[in-house]
C-alpha positions in Angstrom: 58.6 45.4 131.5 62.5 45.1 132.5 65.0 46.4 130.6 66.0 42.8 129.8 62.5 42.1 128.5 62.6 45.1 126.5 66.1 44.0 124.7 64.7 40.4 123.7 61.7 41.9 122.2 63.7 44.6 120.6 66.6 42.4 119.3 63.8 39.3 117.9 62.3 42.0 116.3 65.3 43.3 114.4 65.9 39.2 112.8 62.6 39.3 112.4 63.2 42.1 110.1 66.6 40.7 108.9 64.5 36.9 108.0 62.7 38.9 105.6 65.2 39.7 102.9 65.6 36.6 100.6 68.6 34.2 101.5 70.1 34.5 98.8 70.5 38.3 98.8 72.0 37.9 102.7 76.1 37.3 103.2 75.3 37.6 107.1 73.5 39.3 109.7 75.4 40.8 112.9 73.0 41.6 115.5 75.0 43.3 118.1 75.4 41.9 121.5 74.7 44.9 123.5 73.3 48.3 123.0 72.3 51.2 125.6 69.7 52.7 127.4 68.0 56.3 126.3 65.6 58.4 128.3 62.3 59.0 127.4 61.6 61.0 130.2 62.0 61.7 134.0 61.8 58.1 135.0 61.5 56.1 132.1 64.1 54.4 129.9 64.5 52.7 126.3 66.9 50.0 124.9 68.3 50.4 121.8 70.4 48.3 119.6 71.3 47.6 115.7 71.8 44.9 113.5 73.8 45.0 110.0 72.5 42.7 107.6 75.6 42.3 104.7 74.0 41.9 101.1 75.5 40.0 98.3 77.1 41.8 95.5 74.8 43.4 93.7 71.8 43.3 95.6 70.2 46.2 95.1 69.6 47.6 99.0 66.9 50.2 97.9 64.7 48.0 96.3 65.4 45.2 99.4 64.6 48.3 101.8 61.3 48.3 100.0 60.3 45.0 100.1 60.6 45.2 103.5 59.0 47.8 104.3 56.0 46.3 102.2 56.1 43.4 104.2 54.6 45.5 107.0 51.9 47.4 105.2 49.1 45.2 105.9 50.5 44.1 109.5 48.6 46.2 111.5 50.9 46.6 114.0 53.0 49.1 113.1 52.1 52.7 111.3 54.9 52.7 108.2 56.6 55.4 106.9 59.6 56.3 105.0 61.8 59.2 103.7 65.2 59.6 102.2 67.9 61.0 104.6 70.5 63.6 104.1 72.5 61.3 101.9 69.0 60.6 99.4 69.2 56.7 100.8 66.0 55.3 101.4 64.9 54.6 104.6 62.0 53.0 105.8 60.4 53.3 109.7 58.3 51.2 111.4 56.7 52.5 114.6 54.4 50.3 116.8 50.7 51.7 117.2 50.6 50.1 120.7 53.9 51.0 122.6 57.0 53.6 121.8 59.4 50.6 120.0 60.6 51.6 116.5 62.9 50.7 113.9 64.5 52.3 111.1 66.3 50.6 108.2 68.0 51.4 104.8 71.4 51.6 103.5 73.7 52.3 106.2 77.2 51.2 104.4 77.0 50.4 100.7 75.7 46.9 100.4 74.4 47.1 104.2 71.1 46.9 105.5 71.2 49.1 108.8 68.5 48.1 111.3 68.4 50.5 113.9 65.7 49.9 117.0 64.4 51.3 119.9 62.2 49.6 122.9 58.8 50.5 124.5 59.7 52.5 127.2 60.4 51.3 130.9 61.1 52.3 134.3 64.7 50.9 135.8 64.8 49.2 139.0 65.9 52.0 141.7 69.5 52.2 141.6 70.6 51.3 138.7 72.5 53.2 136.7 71.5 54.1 133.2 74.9 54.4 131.5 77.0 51.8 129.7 76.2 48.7 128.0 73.0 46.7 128.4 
């Protein structure tokens, strides 16, 4: 897989995530353009990125959180977990049973659904450095 590859997977994955919160509850989603590479070992690389989903006023972003997250139960693909952070917001974490992609979400802001992601793991072409935007 190409670091490209593992950024269009990553990012279609995140508004796949994002599609599942009810219109009605969803002022806009921001998936961000570019994101950046972290090691996952020696020779091996991930791409990770976030998208902000706004909710309307009022929406309740615990109980969205959770609907989410439910969404996935039965998927099979993913093994689902959740905890509440330093700051007792829920957040929920998906984690793929076949490769190293992830992907948190919660309450990041107040009335914002965080979606933070991570790729499957992948090995740059020689030369390329690792730093920066991707």
């Amino acid at each position: 897989m190409t670091w490209e590859q593992a950024k269009t997977r990553t990012q279609a994955m995140e508004l796949r995530i994002a599609a599942l919160i009810p219109e009605v509850l969803v002022v806009s989603v921001d998936q961000n353009d570019k994101g950046g590479l972290f090691s996952c070992d020696e020779t091996r690389h991930r791409w990770k990125g976030i998208t902000r989903v706004i909710l309307a006023s009022g929406a309740d972003a615990e109980a969205v959180t959770r609907q989410i997250e439910g969404q996935f139960n039965d998927d099979g693909a993913f093994d689902v977990t959740n905890y509440r952070d330093v700051a007792n917001v829920y957040v929920a974490e998906l984690r793929s049973r076949e490769t190293d992609e992830g992907y948190l979400f919660g309450e990041g802001d107040p009335g914002v659904i965080l979606i933070d992601s991570w790729s499957a793991c992948f090995t740059l072409p020689e030369g390329t450095y690792p730093g920066g935007d991707f």
